[in-house]
C-alpha positions as CSV (number, residue, x, y, z in Angstrom):
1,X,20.6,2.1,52.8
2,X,20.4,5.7,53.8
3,X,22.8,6.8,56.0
4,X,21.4,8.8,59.3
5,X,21.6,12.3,59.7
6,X,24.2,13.1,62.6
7,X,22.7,15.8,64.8
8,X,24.9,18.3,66.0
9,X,24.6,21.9,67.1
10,X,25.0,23.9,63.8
11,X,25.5,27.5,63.9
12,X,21.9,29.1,62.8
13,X,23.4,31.1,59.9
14,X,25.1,28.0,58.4
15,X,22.2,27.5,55.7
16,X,22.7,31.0,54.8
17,X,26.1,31.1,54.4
18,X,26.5,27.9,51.9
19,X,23.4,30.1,50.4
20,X,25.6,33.0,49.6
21,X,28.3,31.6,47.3
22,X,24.7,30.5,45.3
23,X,23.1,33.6,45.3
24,X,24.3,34.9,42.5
25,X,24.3,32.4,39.7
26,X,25.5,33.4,36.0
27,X,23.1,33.4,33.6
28,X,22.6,30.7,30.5
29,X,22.4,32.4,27.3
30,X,21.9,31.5,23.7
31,X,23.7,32.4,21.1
32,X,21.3,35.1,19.8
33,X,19.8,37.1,23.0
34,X,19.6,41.1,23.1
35,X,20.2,42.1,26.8
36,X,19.0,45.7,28.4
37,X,20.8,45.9,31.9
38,X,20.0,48.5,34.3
39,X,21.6,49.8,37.6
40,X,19.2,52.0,39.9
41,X,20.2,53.8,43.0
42,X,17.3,53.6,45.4
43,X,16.1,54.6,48.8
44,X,15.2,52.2,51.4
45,X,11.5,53.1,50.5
46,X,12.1,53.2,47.1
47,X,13.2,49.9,47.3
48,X,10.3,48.4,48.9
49,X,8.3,50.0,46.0
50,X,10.6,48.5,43.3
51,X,9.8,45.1,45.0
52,X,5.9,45.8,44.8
53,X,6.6,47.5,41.1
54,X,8.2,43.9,40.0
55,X,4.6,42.1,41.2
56,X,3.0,44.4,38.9
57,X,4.9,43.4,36.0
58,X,4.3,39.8,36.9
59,X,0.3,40.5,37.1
60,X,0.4,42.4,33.8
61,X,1.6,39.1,32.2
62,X,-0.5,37.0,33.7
63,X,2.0,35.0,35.7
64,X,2.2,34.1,39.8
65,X,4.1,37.2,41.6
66,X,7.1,36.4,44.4
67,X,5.5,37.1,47.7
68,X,9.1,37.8,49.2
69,X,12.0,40.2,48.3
70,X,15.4,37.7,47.7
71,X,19.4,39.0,46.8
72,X,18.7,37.6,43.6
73,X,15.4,36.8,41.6
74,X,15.2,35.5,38.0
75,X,12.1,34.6,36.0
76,X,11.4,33.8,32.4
77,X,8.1,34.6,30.7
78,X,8.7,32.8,27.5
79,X,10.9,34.9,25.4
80,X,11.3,37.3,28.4
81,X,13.8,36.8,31.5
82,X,13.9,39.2,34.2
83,X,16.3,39.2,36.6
84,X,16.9,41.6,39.7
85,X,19.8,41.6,42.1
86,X,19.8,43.8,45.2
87,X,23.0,45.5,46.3
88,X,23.8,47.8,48.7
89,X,24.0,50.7,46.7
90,X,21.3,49.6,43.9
91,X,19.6,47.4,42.4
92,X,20.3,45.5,39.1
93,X,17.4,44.9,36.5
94,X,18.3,42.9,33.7
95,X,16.3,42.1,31.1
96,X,17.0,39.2,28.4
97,X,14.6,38.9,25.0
98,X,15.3,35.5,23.4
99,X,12.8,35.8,20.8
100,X,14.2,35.0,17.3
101,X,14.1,37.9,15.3
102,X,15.8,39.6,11.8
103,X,16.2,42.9,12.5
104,X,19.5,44.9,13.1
105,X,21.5,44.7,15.9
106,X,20.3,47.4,19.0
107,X,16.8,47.4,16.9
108,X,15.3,45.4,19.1
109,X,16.5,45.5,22.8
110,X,15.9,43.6,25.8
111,X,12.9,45.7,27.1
112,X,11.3,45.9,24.3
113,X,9.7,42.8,25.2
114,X,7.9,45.0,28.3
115,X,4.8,45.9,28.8
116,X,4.5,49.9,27.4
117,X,4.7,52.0,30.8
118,X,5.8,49.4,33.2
119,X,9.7,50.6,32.7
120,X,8.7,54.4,32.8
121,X,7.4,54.0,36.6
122,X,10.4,52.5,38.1
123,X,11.2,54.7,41.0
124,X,15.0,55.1,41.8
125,X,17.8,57.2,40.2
126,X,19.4,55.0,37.2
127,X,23.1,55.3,37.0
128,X,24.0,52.5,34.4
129,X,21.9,51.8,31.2
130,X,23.0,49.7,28.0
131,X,22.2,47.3,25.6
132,X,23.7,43.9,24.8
133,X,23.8,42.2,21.8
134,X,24.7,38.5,21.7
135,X,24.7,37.3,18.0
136,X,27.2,34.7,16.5
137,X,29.7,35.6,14.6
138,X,29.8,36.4,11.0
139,X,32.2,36.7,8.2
140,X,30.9,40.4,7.8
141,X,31.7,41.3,11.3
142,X,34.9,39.5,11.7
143,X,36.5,41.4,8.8
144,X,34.5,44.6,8.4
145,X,35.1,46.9,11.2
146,X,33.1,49.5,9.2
147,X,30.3,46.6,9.3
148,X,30.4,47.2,13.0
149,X,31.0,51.0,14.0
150,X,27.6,51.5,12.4
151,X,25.8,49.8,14.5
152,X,27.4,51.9,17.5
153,X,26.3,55.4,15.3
154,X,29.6,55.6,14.2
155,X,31.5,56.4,17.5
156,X,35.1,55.2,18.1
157,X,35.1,51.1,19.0
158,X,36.7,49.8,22.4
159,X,37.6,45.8,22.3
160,X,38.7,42.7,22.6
161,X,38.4,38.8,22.2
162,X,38.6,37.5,25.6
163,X,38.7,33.9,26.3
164,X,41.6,33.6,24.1
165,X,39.7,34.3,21.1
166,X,36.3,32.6,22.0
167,X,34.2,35.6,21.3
168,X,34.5,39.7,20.4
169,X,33.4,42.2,22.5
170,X,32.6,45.8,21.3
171,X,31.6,48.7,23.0
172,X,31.8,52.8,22.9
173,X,31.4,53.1,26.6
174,X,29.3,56.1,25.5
175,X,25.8,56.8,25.6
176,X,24.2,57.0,22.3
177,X,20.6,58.5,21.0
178,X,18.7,55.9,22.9
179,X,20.6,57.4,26.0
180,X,21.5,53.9,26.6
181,X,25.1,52.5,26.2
182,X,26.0,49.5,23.9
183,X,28.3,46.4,23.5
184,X,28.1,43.9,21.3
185,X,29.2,40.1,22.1
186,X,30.1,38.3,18.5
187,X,30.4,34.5,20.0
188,X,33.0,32.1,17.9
189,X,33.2,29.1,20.1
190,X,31.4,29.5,23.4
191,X,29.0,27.2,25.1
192,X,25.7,28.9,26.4
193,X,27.0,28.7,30.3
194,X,30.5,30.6,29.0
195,X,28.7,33.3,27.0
196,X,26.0,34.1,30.3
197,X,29.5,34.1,32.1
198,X,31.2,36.9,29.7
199,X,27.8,39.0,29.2
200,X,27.8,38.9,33.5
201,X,31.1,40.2,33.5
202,X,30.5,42.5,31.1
203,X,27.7,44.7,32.9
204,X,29.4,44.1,36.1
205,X,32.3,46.2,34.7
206,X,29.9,48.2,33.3
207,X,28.1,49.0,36.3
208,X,31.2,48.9,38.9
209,X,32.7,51.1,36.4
210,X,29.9,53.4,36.6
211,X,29.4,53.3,40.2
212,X,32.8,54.5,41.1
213,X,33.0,57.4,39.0
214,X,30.0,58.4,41.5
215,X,33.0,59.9,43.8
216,X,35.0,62.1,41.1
217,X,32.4,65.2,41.3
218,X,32.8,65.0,45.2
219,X,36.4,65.2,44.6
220,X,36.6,68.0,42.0
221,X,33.4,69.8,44.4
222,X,35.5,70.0,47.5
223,X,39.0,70.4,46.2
224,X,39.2,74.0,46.0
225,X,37.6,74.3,48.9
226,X,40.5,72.3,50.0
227,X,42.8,74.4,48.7
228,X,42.0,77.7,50.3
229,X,42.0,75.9,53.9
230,X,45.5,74.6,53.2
231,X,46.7,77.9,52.5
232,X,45.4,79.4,55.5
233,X,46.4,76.7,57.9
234,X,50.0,77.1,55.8
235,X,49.8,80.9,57.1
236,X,48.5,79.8,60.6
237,X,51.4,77.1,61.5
238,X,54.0,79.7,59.8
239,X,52.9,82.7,61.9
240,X,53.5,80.0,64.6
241,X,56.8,79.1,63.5
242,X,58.1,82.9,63.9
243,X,56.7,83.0,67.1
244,X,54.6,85.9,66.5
245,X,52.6,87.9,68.5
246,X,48.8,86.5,67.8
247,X,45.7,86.6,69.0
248,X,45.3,83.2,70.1
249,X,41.8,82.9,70.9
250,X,40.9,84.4,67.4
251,X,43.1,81.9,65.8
252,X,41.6,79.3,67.9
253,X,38.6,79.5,66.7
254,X,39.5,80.1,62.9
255,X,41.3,76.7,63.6
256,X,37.8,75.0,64.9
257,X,35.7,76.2,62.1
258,X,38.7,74.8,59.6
259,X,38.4,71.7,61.6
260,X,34.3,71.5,61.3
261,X,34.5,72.4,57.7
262,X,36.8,69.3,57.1
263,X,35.0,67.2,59.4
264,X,31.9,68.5,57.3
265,X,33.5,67.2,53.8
266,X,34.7,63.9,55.4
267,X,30.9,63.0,56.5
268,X,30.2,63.7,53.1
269,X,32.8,62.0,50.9
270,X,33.7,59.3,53.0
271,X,31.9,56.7,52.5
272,X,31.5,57.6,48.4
273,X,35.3,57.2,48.4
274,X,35.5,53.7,49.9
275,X,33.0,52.7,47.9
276,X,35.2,53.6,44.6
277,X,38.3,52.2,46.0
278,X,36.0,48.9,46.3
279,X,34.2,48.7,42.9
280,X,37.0,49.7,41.5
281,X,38.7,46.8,43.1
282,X,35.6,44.9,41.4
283,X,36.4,45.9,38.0
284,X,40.0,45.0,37.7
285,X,39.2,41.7,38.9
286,X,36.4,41.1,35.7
287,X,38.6,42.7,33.7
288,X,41.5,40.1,35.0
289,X,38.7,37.1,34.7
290,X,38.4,38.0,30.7
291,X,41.6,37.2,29.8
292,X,41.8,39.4,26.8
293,X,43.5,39.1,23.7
294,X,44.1,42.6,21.5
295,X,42.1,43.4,18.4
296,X,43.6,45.0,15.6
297,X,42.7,48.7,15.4
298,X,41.0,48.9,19.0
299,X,42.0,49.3,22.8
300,X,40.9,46.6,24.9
301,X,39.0,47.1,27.6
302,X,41.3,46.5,29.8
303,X,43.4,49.4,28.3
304,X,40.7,51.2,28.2
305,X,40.3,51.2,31.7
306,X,43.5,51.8,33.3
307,X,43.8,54.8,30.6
308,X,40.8,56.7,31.9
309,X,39.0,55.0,35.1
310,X,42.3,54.9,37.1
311,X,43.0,58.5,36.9
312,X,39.8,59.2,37.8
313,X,40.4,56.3,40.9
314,X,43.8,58.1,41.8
315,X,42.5,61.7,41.8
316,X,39.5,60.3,44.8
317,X,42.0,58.4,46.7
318,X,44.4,61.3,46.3
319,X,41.5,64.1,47.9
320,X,40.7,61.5,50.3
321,X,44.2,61.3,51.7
322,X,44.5,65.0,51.3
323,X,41.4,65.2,53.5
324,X,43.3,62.8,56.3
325,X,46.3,64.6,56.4
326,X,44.8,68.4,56.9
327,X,42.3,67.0,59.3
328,X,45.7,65.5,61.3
329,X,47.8,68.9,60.1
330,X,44.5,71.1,61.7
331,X,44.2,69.0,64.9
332,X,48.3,69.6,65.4
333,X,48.3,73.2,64.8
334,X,45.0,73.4,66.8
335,X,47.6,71.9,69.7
336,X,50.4,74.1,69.4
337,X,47.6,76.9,69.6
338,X,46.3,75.3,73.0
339,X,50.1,74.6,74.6
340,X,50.2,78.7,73.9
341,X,47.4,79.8,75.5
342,X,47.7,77.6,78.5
343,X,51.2,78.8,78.4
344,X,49.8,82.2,78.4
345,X,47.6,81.6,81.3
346,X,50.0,79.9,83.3
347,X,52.0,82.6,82.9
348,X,49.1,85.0,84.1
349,X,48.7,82.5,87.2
350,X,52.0,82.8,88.0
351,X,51.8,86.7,87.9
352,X,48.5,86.4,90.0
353,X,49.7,83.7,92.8
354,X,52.7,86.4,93.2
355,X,50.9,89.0,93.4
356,X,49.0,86.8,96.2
357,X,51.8,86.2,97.8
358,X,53.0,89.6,98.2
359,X,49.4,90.8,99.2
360,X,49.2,88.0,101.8
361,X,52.6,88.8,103.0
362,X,51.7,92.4,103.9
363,X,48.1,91.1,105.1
364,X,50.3,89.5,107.8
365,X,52.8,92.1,108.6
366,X,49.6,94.5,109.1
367,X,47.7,91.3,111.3
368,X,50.8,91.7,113.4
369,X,50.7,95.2,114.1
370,X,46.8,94.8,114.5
371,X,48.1,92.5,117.4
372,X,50.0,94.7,119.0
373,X,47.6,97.1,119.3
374,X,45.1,94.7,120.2
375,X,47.7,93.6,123.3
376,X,47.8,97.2,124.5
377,X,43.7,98.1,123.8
378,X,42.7,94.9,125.5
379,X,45.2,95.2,128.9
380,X,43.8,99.0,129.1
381,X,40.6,97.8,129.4
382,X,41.6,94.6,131.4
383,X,43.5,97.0,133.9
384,X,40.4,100.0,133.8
385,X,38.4,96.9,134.8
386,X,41.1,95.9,137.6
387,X,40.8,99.3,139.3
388,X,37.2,99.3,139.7
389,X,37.6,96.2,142.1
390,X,40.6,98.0,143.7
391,X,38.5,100.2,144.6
392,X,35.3,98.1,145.3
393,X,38.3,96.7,148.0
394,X,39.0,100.2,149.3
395,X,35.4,100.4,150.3
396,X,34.9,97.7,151.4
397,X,37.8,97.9,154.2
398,X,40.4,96.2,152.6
399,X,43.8,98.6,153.2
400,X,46.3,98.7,150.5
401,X,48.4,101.0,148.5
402,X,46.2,100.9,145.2
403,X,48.8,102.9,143.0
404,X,51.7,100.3,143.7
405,X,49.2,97.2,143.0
406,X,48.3,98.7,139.4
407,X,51.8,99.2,138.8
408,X,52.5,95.5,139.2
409,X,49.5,94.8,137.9
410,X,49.9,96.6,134.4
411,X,53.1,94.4,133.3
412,X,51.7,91.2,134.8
413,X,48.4,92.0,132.4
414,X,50.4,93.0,129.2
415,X,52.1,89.5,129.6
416,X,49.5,87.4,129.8
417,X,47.3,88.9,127.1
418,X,50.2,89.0,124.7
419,X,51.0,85.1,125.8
420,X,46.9,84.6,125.2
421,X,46.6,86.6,121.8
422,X,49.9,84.3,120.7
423,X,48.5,81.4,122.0
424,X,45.5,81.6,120.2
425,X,47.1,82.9,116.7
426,X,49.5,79.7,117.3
427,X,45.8,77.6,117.6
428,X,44.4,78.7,114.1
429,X,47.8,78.1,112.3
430,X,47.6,74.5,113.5
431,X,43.9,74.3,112.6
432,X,44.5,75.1,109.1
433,X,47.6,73.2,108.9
434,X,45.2,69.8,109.4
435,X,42.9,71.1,106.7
């Protein structure tokens, strides 16, 4: 009896994400196969046109197209299997010919199986290129290495027997007259499921390998470049040291455009060096999931490896620190520049607000004597205008002695328009002191 489903509210990206471990799946090869792998850089657009380039292909041999780009596609066409994996970055083609045939190894390849011209119109930038030969292994190649270097045109042999001895693996991790690179997988014991399993690893290192040695020209571009900026900002933070006089706006800016240059690089590199610390990351875990043994007479690949990709690792990581710590070096100098010149200019406030004060100071000393003049100017006219109605009085009958009323008249009028003027002075000084 079947047991019924249990509904519950599932998270809409569950499918997907048991979907994701499966993506991926290794490969099942026999024990003869030639493999051509190929990693291409592409474009969104391009991208889109590799998709509609693979449903050609499928048209040209006569077989049903996919109607819908996926991670991971894999077809076989009889003795043809194509499989293409989308990565960030690029996109994986890989391309396995199973059918039988006597010829020398890297004589026939995995695209020779393609139709003429379909290969020739892939759009994208190709990065990683070689050729795989699966075979089983032979008396010839197990105790001939001369049997072997020929078949790599007689360049200098990098391998191994991973697996503890299951299999060989060969390679030159050089390009050769094809303008392809070549390995060569001589299987001793290996089921079909463990061989796809080595051969995956094998063009992942490959390809990883390849991918983040993308960041080394970066590195040696910009590193001079480097250079002479650390050598001026060494002569900018000394010249700060000693406290000498500079011309701080001028340095200011020399500072900014140090600042935008590095800024500049880091938009540039940034992202390329992550991506080398993380595929580099990549390889040393296929190269862990090997398990390698040591051939006579030939690095492993593992040796191989931390002998000439790490450097190359160390020296990116090393130029992106280096590009950290002058951006952080620039930013504190630039800060020490900035405390001087608003040192500088609250020193020139200072100057200014005293010169203010003393300014303001005799602006009042002057208002005062202003005053007093004004006292004086406005009781003339006050008592000029008292006369006239002394005599306006006189004429009109009134007796009086006129002379001894505008002498009392003069102090009485000097009092009160000195008490008014003060009075009025004592007003505004409140007024502002509310404001």
């Amino acid at each position: 009896m079947t047991a019924q489903p249990i509904v519950l509210d599932f998270h809409p990206l569950r499918t997907d994400l048991y979907q994701e471990l499966h993506s991926r799946p290794f490969q099942v090869l026999p024990p003869r196969a030639r493999v051509t792998h190929i990693a291409v850089m592409t474009t969104p657009e391009q991208r889109k046109n590799q998709f509609t380039h693979l449903q050609s292909l499928h048209r040209m041999l006569g077989e049903p197209w996919p109607e819908q780009e996926v991670p991971c596609y894999e077809q076989d066409f009889e003795q043809l299997r194509i499989r293409r994996e989308v990565h960030m970055e690029f996109t994986a083609y890989t391309f396995t010919n199973l059918a039988p045939s006597g010829a020398d190894p890297f004589t026939e390849t995995g695209i020779s199986a393609l139709p003429a011209g379909w290969l020739e119109q892939l759009e994208g930038t190709v990065v990683g290129a070689f050729h795989i030969e699966v075979c089983p292994s032979s008396d010839n190649a197990r105790n001939e290495p001369a049997f072997m270097r020929k078949h790599f045109e007689g360049m200098r042999l990098v391998g191994s027997s991973p697996q503890e001895g299951a299999a060989r693996v060969l390679g030159t991790f050089q390009l050769h007259s094809d303008h392809f690179g070549r390995f060569m997988v001589l299987n001793y014991s290996m089921s079909d499921s463990q061989l796809g399993r080595l051969v995956q690893r094998l063009m992942e290192i490959e390809t990883y390998r390849l991918m983040s040695l993308l960041a080394l020209p970066v590195a040696r571009e910009i590193t001079p470049a480097l250079n002479d900026m650390d050598q001026h900002l060494a002569t900018i933070t000394q010249a700060l040291a000693d406290n000498e006089t500079l011309d701080e706006q001028s340095l200011l800016a020399e500072l900014t455009n140090i600042a935008a240059r590095i800024e500049a690089f880091r938009a540039h590199s940034t992202f390329r060096f992550s991506a080398t610390q993380a595929y580099h990351r990549l390889v040393l875990t296929r190269l862990e999931e090997l398990r390698e043994d040591e051939v006579s007479g030939h690095l492993t690949i593992t040796e191989f490896m931390t002998r000439r990709l790490t450097p190359a690792v160390k020296t990116c990581e090393a130029v992106s620190v280096r590009l950290e710590d002058l951006s952080r070096r620039v930013d504190r100098a630039s800060d020490m520049m900035r405390t001087r010149v608003e040192l500088a200019i609250q020193s020139q406030n200072q100057e200014l607000l005293s010169s203010m004060d003393r300014r303001s100071r005799i602006q009042l000393m002057m208002q005062h004597t202003v005053e007093g003049f004004s006292v004086v100017a406005i009781s003339y006219y006050l008592i000029g205008l008292l006369t006239l109605g002394l005599d306006a009085l006189q004429e009109s009958g009134f007796l009086f002695n006129k002379s001894i009323v505008s002498g009392i008249a003069i102090p009485v009028v000097l009092v009160l328009v000195f008490v008014g003027i003060r009075m009025i002075h004592h007003r505004f000084i409140r007024m502002a002191d509310r404001q």
